[in-house]
C-alpha positions in Angstrom: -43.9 262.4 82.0 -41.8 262.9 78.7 -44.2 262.4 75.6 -41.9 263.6 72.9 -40.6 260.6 71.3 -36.5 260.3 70.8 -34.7 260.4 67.4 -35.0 256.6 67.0 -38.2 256.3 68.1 -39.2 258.6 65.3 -37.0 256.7 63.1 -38.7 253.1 63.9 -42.2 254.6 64.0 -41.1 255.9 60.0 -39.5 252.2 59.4 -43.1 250.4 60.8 -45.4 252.8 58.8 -43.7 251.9 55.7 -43.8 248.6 56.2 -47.4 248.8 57.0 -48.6 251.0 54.0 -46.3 248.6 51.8 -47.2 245.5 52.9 -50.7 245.3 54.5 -52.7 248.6 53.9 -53.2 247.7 50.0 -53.9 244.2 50.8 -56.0 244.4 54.3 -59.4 244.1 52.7 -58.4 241.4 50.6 -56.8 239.5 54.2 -60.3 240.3 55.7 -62.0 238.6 52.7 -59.9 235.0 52.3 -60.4 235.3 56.5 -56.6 234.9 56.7 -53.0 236.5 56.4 -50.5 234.6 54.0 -47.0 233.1 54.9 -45.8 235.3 52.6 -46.8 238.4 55.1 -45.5 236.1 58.6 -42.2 236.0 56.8 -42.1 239.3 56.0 -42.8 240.5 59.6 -40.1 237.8 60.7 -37.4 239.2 58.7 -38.3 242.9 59.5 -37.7 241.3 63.8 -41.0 242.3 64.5 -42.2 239.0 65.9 -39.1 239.0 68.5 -39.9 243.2 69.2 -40.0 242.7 73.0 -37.5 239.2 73.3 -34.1 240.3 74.9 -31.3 240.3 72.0 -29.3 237.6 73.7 -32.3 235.7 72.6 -32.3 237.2 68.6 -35.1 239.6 69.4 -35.1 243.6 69.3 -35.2 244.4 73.1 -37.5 247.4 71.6 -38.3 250.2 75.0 -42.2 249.7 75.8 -42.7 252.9 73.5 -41.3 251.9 70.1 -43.1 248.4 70.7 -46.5 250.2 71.3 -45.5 252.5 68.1 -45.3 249.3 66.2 -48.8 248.5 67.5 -50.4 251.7 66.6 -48.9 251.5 63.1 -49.9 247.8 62.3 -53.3 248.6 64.0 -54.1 251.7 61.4 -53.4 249.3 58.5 -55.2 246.1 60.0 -56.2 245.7 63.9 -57.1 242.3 63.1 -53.3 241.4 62.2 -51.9 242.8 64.9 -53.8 239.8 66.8 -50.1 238.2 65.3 -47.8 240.2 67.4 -50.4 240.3 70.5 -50.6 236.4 70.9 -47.2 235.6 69.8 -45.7 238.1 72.2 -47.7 237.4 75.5 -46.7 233.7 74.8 -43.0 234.6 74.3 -43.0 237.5 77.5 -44.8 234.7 79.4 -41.9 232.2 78.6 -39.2 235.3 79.4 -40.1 236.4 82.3 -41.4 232.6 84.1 -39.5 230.1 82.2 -36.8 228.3 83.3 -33.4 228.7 81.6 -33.7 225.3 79.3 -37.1 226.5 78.1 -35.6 229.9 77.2 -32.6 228.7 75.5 -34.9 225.7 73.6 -38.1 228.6 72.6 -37.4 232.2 72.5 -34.2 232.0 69.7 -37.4 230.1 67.7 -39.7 232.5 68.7 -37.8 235.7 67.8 -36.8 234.7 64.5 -40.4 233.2 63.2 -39.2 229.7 63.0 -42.2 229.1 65.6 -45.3 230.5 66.0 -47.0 230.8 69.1 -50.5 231.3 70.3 -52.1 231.9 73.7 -54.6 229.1 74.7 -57.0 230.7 78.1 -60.6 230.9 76.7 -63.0 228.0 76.6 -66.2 227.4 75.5 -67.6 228.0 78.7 -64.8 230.3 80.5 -64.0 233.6 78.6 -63.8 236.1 81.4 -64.0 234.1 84.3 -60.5 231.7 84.5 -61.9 229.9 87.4 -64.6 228.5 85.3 -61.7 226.9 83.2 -62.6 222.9 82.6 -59.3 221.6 80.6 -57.3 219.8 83.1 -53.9 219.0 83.5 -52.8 214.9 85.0 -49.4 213.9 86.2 -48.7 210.8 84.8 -44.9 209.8 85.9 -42.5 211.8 83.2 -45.3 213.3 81.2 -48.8 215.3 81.9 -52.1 214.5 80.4 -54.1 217.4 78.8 -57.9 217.0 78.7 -60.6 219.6 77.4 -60.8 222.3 74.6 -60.1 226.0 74.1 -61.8 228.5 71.9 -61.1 231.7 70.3 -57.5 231.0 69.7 -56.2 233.7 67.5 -53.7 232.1 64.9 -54.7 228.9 66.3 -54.4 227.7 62.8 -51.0 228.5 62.0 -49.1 228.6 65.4 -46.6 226.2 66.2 -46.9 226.0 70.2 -49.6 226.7 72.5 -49.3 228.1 75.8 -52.6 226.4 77.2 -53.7 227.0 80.9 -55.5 224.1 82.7 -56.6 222.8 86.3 -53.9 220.4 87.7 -55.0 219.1 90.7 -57.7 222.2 91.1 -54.6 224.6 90.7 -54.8 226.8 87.5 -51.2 226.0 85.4 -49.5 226.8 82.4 -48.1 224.5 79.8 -46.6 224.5 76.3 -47.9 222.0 73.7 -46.7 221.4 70.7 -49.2 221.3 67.7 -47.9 217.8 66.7 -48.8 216.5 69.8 -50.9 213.4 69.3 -54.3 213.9 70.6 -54.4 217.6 69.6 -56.8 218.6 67.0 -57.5 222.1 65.8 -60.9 223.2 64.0 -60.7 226.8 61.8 -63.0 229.4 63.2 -64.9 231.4 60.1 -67.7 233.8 59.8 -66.8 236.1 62.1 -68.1 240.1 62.7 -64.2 241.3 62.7 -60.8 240.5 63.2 -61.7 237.6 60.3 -57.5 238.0 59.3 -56.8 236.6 63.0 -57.0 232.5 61.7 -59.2 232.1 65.2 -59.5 228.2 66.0 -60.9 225.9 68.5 -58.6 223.3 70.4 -59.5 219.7 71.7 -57.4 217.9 73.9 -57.6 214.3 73.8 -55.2 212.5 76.3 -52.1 214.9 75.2 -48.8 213.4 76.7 -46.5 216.4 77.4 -43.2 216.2 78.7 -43.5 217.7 82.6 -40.0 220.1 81.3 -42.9 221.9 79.0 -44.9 223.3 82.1 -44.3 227.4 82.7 -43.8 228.4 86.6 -45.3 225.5 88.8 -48.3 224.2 89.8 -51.0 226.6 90.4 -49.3 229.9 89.7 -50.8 229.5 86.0 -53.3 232.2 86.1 -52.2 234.8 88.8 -48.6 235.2 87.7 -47.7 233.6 84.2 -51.5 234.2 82.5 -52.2 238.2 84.3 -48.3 238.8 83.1 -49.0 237.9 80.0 -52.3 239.5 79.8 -51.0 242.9 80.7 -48.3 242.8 77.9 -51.6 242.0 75.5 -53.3 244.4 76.8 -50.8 247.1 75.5 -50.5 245.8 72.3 -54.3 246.2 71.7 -54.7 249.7 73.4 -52.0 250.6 70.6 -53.7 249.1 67.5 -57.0 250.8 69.2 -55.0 253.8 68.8 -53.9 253.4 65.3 -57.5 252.3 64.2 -59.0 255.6 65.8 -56.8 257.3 63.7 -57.3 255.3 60.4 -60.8 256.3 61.2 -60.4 259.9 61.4 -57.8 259.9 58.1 -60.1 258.4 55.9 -63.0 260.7 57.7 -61.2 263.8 56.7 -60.2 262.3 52.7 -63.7 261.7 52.6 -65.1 265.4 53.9 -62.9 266.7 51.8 -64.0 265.4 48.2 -67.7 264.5 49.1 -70.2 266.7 48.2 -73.7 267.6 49.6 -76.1 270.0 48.2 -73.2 271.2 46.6 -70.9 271.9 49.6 -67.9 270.2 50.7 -69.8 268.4 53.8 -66.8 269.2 55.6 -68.0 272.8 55.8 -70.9 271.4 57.7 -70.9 272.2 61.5 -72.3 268.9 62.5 -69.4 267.1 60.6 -67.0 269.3 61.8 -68.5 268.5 65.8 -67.9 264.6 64.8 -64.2 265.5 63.5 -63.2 267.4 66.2 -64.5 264.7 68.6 -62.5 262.1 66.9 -59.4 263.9 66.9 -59.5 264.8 71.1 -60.7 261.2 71.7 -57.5 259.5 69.3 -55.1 261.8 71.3 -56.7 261.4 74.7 -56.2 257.9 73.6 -52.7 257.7 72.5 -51.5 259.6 75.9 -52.9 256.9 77.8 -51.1 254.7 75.9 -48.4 256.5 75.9 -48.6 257.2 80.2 -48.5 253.6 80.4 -45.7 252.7 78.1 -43.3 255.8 80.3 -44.3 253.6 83.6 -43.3 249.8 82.5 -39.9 251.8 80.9 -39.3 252.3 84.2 -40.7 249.3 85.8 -43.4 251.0 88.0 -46.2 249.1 89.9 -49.0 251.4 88.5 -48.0 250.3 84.9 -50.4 247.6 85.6 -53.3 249.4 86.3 -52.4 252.6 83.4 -52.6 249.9 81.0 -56.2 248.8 81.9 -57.2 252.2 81.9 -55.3 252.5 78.4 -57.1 249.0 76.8 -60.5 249.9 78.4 -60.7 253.6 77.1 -58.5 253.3 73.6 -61.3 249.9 72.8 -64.4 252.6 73.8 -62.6 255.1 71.3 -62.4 253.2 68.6 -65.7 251.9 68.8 -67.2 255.6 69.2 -64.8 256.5 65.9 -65.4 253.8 64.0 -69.1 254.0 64.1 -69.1 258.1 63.3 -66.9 257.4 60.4 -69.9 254.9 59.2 -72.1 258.0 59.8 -69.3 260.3 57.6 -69.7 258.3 54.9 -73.2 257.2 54.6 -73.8 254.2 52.6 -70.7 254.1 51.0 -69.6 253.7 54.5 -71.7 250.1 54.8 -70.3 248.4 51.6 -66.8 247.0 51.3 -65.5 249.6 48.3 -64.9 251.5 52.0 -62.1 250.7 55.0 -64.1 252.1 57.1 -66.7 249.1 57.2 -64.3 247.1 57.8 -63.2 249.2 61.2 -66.7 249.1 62.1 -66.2 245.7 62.3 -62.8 244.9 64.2 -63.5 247.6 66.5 -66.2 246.1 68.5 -63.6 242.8 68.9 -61.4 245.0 70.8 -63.9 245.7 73.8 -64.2 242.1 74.1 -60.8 241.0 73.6 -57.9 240.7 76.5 -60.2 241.7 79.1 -63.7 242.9 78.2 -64.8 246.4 78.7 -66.5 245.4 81.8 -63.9 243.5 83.6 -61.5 246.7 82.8 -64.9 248.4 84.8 -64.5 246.2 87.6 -60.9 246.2 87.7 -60.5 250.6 87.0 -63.4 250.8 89.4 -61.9 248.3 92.6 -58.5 250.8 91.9 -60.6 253.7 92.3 -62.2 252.6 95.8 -59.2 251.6 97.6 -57.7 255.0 96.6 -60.4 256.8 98.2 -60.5 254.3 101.0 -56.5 254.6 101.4 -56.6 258.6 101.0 -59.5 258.6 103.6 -57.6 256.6 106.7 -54.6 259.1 105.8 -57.4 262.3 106.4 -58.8 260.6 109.5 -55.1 260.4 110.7 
């Protein structure tokens, strides 16, 4: 595997870390605050192509290679994890439509979707189904030309500012996926405030009420909602959020080392201090262990291998452990100052614990990393008996 990034990878990563000191860094705390990012910010990451990173060009997106896209990640996730909740949704909703939709809904969506016109979010959770889909209670009704949405969803990032929703429901018992507009009649959103982190996200709660959408709106077919169109999509989230993981950790460690190297104890720099330097020198292995993951699993999709599945759940499941471990020493680092909001790092405290939770909890990446592990062994062990 080839880890040395290419001339133009070097030259977007440059191009997205600009952006991101320029546009967010100075203004992340303030986003976190109001609980919201401003228009002004959406059309900023519009014009730059961001929101169409992974949509083919014939579509008006940047067809960027699975590495520069998870650059972009790691660069908006070390100025604000929380906002990168934009590109995660918006993306799986616009891969989902890519790589299941039928020709029609590409031409009618993804030209939209690329250039910001639309906004999309990603509709799976409900108030009683997080991380068990076939607990899911919205359903789906045919009803001659149309289909009939009942139920809610909750935890919808940017659920208060997306324009469609790809919402998975029960039709006929079968798990399906289905795009509704946000002006369909009988669809009501409700804000989501007071969260512990990711407050920039705009989360909301959906409610169904007899929605009428036109059958040409449903993704794949009947039933193949969850296992194809949903863990597709899921996967590409996945990535996105190992990355930002990633470029938390090291936001974590940068401001770790500013801060060791201007506070004093006992009048020492407490960066001469063993103990600190134990805590830096953990942070550091655990962002790069981190980032090669991530980077292991971006070299396998380039090249469209099977295992890019599974490197990706070990990428999301480790890189969301990482930044919580990070995020909480860099509290320790700084002490009080490290609990109060004249600080960043509080404020990574905060969105890092959202990660193990989002996108696959750290325990169903347990399960999953674990059931991988056993049939190995089990496969590896017929092959030794042989």
């Amino acid at each position: 595997m080839n880890t040395e990034l290419s001339f133009h990878q070097k030259q977007m990563q440059n191009e997205f870390r600009f952006f991101a000191s320029k546009e967010i860094i100075p203004f992340a705390d303030q986003y976190d605050e109001q609980q919201q990012f401003p228009p002004n910010l959406i059309a900023k990451f519009a014009k730059s192509g961001y929101l169409g990173a992974m949509i083919s060009k014939k579509y008006g997106g940047m067809e960027m290679d699975a590495i520069t896209f998870g650059l972009l990640c790691e660069e908006m996730g070390k100025a604000s994890v929380s906002l990168i909740s934009l590109l995660t949704v918006h993306g799986m909703v616009s891969h989902a439509i890519l790589r299941w939709g039928e020709d029609n809904q590409k031409d009618k969506w993804l030209v939209k979707l690329s250039s910001g016109e639309i906004l999309a979010a990603f509709g799976l959770s409900e108030p009683d189904a997080g991380s068990d889909p076939s607990s899911l209670e919205t359903t789906i009704k045919n009803e001659g030309n149309f289909f009939v949405l009942n139920g809610r969803k909750k935890w919808i990032s940017c659920a208060q500012i997306a324009d469609i929703f790809l919402i998975f429901a029960r039709c006929d018992e079968q798990i399906s996926a289905i795009l509704v507009e946000k002006n369909t009649p009988g669809l009501f959103c409700k804000p989501i405030s007071g969260m512990l982190g990711f407050r920039s996200a705009m989360l909301g709660e959906l409610f169904f009420d007899n929605c009428r959408v036109p059958k040409e709106n449903l993704i794949g077919r009947i039933g193949t909602g969850f296992k194809y169109v949903a863990n597709s999509a899921l996967d590409y989230g996945r990535y996105c959020v190992a990355w930002g993981c990633v470029g938390l950790g090291q936001a974590c460690l940068d401001a770790c080392l500013e801060y060791t190297c201007t506070r004093k104890q006992g009048g020492v720099l407490i960066r001469k201090h063993q103990l600190i330097q134990k805590m830096i020198a953990d942070m550091v292995t655990e962002v790069k262990a981190a980032r090669m993951l991530c980077l292991h699993a971006g070299c396998l999709k380039e090249i469209a291998d099977p295992g890019s599945i599974m490197e990706t759940n070990v990428a999301k499941y480790f890189a969301s452990k990482m930044a919580n471990k990070v995020a909480s020493d860099a509290i320790q680092i700084h002490g009080a100052n490290g609990c109060c909001n004249s600080y960043p790092v509080q404020r990574y405290f905060r969105d890092a614990k959202i990660t193990e939770i989002i996108e696959g909890s750290s325990q169903i990446q347990q399960i999953i990393i674990s059931q991988y592990g056993y049939q190995n062994y089990l496969f590896k062990s017929k092959i030794t008996r042989k």
